[in-house]
C-alpha positions as CSV (number, residue, x, y, z in Angstrom):
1,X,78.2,100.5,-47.0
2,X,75.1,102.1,-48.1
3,X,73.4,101.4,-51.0
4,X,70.2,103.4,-52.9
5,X,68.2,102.4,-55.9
6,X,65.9,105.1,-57.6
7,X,62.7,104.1,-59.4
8,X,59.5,106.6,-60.3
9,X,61.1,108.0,-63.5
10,X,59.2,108.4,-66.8
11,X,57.9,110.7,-69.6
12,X,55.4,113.5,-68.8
13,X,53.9,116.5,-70.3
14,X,54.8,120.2,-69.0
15,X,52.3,121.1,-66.1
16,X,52.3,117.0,-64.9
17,X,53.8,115.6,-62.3
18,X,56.3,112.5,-61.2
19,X,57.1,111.3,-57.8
20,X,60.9,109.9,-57.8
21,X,61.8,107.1,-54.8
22,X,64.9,106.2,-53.3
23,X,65.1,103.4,-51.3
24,X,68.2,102.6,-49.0
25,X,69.5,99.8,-47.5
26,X,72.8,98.5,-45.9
27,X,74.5,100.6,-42.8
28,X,71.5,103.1,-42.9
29,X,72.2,103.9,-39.5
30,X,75.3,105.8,-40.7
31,X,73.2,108.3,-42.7
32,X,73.1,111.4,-41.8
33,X,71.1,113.4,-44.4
34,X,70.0,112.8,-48.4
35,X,69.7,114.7,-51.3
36,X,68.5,114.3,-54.9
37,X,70.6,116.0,-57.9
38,X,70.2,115.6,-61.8
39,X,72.4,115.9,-64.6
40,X,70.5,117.1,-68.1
41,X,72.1,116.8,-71.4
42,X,75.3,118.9,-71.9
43,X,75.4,120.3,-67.9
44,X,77.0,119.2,-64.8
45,X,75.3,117.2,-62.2
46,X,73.1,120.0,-59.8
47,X,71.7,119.7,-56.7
48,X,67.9,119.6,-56.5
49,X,66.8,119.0,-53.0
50,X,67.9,117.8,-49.7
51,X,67.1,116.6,-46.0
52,X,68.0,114.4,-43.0
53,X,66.1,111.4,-41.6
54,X,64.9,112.9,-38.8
55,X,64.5,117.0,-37.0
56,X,66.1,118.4,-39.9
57,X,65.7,120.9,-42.9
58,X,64.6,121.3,-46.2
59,X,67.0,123.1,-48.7
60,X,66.0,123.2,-52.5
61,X,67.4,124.6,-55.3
62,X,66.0,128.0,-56.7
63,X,64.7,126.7,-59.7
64,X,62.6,123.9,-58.2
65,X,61.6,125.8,-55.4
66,X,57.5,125.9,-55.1
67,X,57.2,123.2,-57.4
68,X,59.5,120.1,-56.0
69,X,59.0,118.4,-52.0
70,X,61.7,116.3,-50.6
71,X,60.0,113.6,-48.2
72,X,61.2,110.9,-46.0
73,X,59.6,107.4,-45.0
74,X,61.9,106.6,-41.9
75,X,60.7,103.1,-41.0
76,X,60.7,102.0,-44.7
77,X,64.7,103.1,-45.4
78,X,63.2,105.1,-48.1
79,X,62.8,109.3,-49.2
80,X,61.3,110.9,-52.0
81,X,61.1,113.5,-54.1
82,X,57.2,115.0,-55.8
83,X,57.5,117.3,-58.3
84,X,55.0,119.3,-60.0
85,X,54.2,121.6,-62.3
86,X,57.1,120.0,-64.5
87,X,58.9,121.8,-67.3
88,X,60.6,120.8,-70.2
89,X,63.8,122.7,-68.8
90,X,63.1,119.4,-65.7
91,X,64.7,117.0,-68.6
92,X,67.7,115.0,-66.6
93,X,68.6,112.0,-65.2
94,X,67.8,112.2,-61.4
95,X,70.2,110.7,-58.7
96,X,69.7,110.0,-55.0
97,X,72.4,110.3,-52.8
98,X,73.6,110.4,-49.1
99,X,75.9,111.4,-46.5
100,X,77.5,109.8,-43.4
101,X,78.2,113.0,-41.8
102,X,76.8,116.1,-41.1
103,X,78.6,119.0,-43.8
104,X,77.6,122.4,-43.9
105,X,76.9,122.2,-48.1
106,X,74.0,120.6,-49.1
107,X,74.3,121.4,-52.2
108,X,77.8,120.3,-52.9
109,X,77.9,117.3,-54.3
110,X,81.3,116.0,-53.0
111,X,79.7,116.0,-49.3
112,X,77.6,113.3,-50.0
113,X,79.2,109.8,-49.7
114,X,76.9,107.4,-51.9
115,X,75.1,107.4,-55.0
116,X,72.0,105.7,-57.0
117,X,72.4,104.7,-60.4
118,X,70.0,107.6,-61.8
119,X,66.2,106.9,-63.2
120,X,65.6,109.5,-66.3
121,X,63.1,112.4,-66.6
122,X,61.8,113.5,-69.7
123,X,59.5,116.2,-69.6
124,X,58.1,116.9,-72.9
125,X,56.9,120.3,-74.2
């Protein structure tokens, strides 16, 4: 019912920075809140970052903390992640995602209800 598309990925030196978009169409109006997660070689997928569309919080993991923002552009279906100061350890293939309810976990993957199809990070040393 949802559907999300991720674009803004790339190679980029350690220090640089990338801005990752998600845009979302379909039954928006269902959302509730979004996320961004990556997957790097040989781990599980882990949660990055996440928000709702409107009057909520911000949760990040610790180890983007200070260096990643999650944003949201209401009126254009669309939310965003900047992240800075990039390090090599930043290597993964990045996913948006979203919920149709409101759950407690933000981090927990199996709350959220649809996925992109990933855009890669390389961040190179």
């Amino acid at each position: 019912q949802v559907q999300l598309v991720e674009s803004g990925g790339g190679l980029v030196q350690a220090g640089g920075s990338l801005r990752l978009s998600c845009a979302a169409s379909g039954r928006t109006f269902s959302t509730y809140g979004m996320g961004w997660f990556r997957q790097a070689p040989g781990k599980e997928r882990a949660f990055v970052a996440a928000t709702s569309w409107s009057g909520g919080s911000t949760y990040y993991a610790d180890s983007v903390k200070g260096r990643f923002t999650i944003s949201r552009d209401n009126a254009k279906n669309m939310f965003y992640l900047q992240m800075n100061s990039l390090k090599p350890e930043d290597t993964a293939v990045y996913y948006c995602a979203v919920r149709v309810a409101p759950r407690a976990a933000v981090g927990a993957s199996s709350t959220y209800d649809y996925w992109g199809q990933g855009t890669q990070v390389t961040v190179s040393s």
